[in-house]
LUMLO-430533 format. One record per atom (N, C-alpha, C): residue in one letter; y, z, x. Coordinates in steps of 0.2 Angstrom, whole numbers, plus 2048, in hexadecimal, padded with zeros to 3 digits. Each point is the difference from the previous one (the first is absolute). Example, Ala and Ser with C-alpha at 12.3 -4.5 7.8 and 13.67 -1.06 7.14 Angstrom:
# LUMLO-430533
A7E4827842/A8068007FC/A806800804/S8057FC7FE/S806801804/S8058037FC/
***
This chain:
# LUMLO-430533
XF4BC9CEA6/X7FE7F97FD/X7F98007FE/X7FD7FD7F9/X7FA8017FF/X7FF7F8802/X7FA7FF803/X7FE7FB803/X7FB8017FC/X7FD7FA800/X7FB7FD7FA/X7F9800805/X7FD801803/X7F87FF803/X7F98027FD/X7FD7FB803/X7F88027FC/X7FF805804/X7F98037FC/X7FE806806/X7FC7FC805/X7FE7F97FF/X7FC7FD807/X8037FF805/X8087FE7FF/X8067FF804/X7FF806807/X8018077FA/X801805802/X7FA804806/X7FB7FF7FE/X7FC7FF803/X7FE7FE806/X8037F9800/X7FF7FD807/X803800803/X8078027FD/X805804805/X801803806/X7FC8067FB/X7FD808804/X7F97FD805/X7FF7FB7FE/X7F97FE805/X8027FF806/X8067FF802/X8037FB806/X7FF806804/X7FF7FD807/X800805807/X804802803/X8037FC800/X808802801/X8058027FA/X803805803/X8058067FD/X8087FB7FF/X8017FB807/X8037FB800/X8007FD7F9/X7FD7FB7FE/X7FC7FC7FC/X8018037F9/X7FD805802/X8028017F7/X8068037FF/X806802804/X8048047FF/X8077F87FE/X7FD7F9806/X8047FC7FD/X7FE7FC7FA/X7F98027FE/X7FE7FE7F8/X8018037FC/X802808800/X8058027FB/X8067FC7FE/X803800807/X8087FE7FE/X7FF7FA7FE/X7FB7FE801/X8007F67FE/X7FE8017F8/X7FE8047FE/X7FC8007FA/X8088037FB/X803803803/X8078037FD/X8047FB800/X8027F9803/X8027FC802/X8007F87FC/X7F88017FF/X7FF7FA7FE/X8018037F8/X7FE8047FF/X8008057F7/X8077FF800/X806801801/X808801801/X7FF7F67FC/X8007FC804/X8037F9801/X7FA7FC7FC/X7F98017FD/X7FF7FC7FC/X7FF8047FA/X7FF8087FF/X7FF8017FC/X7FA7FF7FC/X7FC800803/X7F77FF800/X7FB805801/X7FB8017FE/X7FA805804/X7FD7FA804/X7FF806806/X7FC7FD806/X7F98007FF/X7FB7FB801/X7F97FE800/X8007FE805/X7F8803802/X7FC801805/X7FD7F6801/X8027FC803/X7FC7F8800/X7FD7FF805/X7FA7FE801/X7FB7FE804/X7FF805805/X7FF8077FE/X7FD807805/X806801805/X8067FF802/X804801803/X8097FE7FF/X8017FD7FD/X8077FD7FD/X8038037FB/X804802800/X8048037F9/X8057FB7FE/X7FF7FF7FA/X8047FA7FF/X8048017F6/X8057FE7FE/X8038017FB/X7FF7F87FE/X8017FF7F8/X8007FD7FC/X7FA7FB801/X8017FB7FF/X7FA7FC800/X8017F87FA/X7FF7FB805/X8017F77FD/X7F87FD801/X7FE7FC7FC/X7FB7FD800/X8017F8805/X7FC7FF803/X7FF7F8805/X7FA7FD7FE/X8037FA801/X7F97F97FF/X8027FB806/X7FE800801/X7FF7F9807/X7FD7F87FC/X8027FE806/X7FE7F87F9/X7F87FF804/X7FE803804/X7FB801800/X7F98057FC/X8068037FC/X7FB8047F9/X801805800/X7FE803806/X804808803/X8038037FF/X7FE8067FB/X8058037FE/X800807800/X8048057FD/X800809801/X805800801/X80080A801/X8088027FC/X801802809/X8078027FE/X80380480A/X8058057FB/X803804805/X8058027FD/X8057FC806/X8068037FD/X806800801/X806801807/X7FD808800/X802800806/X7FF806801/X7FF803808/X7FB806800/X802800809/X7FA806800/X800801808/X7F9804801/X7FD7FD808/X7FB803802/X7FF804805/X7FE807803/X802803805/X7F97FB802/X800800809/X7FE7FF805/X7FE805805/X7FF7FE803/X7FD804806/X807800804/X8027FA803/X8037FE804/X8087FE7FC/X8007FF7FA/X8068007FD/X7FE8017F8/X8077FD7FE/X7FE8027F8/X8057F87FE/X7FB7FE7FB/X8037F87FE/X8018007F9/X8077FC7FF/X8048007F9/X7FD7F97FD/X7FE8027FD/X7FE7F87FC/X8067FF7FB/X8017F97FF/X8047FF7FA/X7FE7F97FD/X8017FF7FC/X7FD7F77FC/X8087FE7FF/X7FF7FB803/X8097FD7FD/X7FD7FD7FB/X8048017FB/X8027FC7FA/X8067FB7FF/X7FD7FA7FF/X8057FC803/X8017FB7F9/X8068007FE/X8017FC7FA/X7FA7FA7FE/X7FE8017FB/X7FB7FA7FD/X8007FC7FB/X8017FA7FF/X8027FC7F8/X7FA8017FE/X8038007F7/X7FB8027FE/X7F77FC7FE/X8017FA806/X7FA7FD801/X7FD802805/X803804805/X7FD805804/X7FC8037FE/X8048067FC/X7FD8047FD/X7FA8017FD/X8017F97FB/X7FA7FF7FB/X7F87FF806/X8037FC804/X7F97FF804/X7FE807806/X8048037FD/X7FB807804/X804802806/X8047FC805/X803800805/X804807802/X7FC801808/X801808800/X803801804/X804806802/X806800805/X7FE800807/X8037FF804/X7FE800808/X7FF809803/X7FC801804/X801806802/X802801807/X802806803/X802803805/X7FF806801/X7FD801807/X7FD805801/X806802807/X803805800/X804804805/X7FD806805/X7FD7FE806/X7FF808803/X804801804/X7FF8087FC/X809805803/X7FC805805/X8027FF806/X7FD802805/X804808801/X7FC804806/X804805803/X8057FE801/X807802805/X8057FB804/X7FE807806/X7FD805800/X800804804/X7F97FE805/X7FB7FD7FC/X7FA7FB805/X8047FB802/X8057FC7FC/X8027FC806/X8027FE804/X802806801/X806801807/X7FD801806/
***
């Protein structure tokens, strides 16, 4: 499968200390390329995240995120995902950005 990655991706990959970590950040990176069909980027020095929606807060606050991603961990590796949740199109118009959720997927072998 060609999977779509920057070389920053790629990079910080091979950075990790663990041989664990990067071995499950291949597969996720095989995984997540398969089901959106995206190139992974590198956001905020540590997340790898595909696609990317713009937010505005009615506080004024704004900037992009992506869509949905995962971050290796020390301790685990966390799936991000932005639900996207139907919006009228006065939603929309006003900027109204999806809720997010952050999943960590633990060892099950630490937690036993």
């Amino acid at each position: 499968m060609n999977t779509q990655v920057t070389r920053e991706v790629r990079d910080w990959i091979d950075g990790l200390e663990s041989e664990r970590r990067k071995a499950e950040s291949e597969r996720l990176l095989e995984i997540f390329a398969r089901a959106t069909g995206l190139e992974a980027k590198l956001w905020s020095g540590s997340m790898i995240g595909y696609g990317k929606y713009h937010y505005r807060y009615e506080s004024g606050h704004e900037g992009d995120w992506f869509l949905t991603g995962f971050a290796p961990r020390k301790r685990a590796v966390d799936l991000h995902h932005a639900r996207v949740r139907a919006l009228r199109r006065s939603d929309a118009a006003a900027g109204q950005a999806p809720d997010r959720q952050v999943l960590p997927v633990f060892d099950q072998a630490r937690q036993c």
